[in-house]
C-alpha positions as CSV (number, residue, x, y, z in Angstrom):
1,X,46.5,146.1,178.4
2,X,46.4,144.0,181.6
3,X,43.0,143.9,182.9
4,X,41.6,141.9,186.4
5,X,37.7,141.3,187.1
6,X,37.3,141.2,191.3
7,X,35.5,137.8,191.2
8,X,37.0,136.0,194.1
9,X,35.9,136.2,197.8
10,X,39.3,137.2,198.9
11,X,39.2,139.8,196.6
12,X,36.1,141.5,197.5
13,X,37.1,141.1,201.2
14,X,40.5,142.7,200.5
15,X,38.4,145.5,198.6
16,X,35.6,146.5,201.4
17,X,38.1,149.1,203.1
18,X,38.0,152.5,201.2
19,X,41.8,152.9,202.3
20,X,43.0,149.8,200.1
21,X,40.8,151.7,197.2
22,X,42.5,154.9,197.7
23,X,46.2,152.6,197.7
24,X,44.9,151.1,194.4
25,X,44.5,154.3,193.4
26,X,47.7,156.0,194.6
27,X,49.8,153.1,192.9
28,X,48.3,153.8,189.9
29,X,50.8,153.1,186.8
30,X,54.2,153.7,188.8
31,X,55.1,151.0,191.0
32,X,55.6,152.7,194.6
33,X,57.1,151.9,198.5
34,X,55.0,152.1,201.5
35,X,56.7,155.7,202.2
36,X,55.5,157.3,199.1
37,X,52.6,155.7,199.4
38,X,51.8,157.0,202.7
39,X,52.8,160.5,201.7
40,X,50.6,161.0,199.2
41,X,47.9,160.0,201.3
42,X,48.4,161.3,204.6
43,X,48.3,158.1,206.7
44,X,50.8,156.2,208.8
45,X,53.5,154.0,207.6
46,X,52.2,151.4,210.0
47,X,48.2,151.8,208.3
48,X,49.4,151.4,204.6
49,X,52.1,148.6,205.1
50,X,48.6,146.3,206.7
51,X,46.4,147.7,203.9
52,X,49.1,146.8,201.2
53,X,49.8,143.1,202.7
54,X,45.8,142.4,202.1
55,X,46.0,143.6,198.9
56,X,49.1,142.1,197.9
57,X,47.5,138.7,199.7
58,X,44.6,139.0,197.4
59,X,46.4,139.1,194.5
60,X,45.4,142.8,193.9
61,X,49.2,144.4,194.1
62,X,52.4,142.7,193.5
63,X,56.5,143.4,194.3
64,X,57.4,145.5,191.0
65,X,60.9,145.8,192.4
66,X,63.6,146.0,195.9
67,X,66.3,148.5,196.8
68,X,68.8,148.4,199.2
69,X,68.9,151.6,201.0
70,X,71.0,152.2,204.4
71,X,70.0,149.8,206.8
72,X,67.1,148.4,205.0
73,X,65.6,147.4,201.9
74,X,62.9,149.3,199.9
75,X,59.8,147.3,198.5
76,X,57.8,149.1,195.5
77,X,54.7,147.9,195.1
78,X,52.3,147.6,192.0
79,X,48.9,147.0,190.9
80,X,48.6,143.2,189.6
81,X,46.7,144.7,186.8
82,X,46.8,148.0,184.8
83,X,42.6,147.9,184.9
84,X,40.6,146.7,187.5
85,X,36.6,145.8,187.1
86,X,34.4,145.9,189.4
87,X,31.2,143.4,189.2
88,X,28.5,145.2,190.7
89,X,28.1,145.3,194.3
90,X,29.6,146.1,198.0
91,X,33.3,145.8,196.0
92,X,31.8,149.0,193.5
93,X,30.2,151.1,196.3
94,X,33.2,150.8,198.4
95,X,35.2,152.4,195.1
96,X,32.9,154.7,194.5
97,X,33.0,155.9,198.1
98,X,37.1,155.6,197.8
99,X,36.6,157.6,194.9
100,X,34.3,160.3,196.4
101,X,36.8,160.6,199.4
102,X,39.3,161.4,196.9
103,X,37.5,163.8,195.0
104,X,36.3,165.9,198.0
105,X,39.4,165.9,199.9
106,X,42.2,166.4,197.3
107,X,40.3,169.1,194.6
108,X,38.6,172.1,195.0
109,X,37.4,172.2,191.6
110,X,37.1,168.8,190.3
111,X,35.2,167.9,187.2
112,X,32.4,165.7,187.7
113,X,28.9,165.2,185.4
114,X,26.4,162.7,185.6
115,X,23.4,162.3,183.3
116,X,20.5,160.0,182.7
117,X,19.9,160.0,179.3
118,X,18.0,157.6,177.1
119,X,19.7,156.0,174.3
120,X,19.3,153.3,171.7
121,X,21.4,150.3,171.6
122,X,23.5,151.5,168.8
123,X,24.1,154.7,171.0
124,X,25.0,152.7,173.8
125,X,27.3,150.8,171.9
126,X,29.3,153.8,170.4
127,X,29.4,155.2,173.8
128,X,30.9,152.4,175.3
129,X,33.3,151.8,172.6
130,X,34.2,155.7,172.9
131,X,34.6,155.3,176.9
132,X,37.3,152.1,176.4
133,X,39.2,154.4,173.8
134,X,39.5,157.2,175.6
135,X,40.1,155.3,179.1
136,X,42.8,153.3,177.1
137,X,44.5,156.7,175.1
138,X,45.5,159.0,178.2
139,X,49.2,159.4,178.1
140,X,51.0,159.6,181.3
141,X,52.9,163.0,181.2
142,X,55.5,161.6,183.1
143,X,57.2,161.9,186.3
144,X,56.8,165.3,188.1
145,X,53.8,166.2,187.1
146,X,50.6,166.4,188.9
147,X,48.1,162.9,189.3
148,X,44.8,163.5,188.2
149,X,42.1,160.5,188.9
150,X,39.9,160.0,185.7
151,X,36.6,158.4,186.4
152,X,34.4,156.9,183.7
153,X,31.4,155.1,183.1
154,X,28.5,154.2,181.4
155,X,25.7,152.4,183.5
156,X,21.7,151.4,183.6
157,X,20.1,154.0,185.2
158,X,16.6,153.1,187.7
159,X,13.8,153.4,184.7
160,X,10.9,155.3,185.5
161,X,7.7,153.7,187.0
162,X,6.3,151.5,184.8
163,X,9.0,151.7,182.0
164,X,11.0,149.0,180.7
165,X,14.6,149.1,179.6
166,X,17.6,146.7,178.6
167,X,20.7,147.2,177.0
168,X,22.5,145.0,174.5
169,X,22.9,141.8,175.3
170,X,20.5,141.4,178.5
């Protein structure tokens, strides 16, 4: 599996616009043109094309393919890498703001949960291994049927005053 960790300035710049989270989004595994793309979204040709060319200038979505149509040629685009990671900061708020966005104007019923819970390192560990399997094992149903956006994670929560935690490694 192709995986990319944000760690360049260009990158993060490219990555503070909710828009070119929501494109990263839209791509998803199928490579896609500037049409489709804006379609699915509900913006202007004009808006997505820009977004797209600093993403594609960061390194963050690549030509998959071209087709010549009548009078022009058709450029699919596609992410640069089938997982992204974020390193925390403004690129991880601006996703999870893409990602709220998404959530609030595109389902009336999403599923979302979010718990603090406390857990031992050997908890943490199976959790984390159980997130990367799962994130890894979706299959794609195919073309036709309905995106879904999967969000999961597995984070530090603030302790408590006067508590003191660290996971694995820290």
């Amino acid at each position: 599996m192709e995986e990319m960790t944000i760690d360049g300035p260009g990158q993060h710049k490219a990555l503070a616009h909710p828009m070119r989270h929501r494109l990263l989004f839209a791509i998803g595994q199928e490579p896609a043109t500037i049409s489709q793309l804006a379609a699915a979204l509900g913006a202007n040709k004009g808006s997505v094309a820009h977004h797209l060319k600093v993403l594609a200038d960061a390194g963050l979505v690549t030509v998959d393919r071209t087709r010549q149509v009548r009078g022009g040629t058709e450029i699919y685009y596609r992410r640069a890498a089938e997982r992204i990671r974020y390193p925390v900061g403004d690129a991880t708020a601006a996703s999870f703001a893409a990602v709220a966005e998404e959530i609030v104007t595109h389902d009336p019923d999403p599923l979302v949960i979010h718990r603090h819970v406390r857990l031992t390192a050997a908890q943490v560990a199976q959790l984390r291994e159980t997130i990367e399997s799962l994130a890894q094992d979706i299959a794609e149903a195919g073309e036709g049927e309905q995106r879904y956006g999967v969000l999961l994670g597995l984070y530090r929560a603030e302790s408590s005053a006067g508590e003191e935690t660290a996971l694995p490694g820290s």
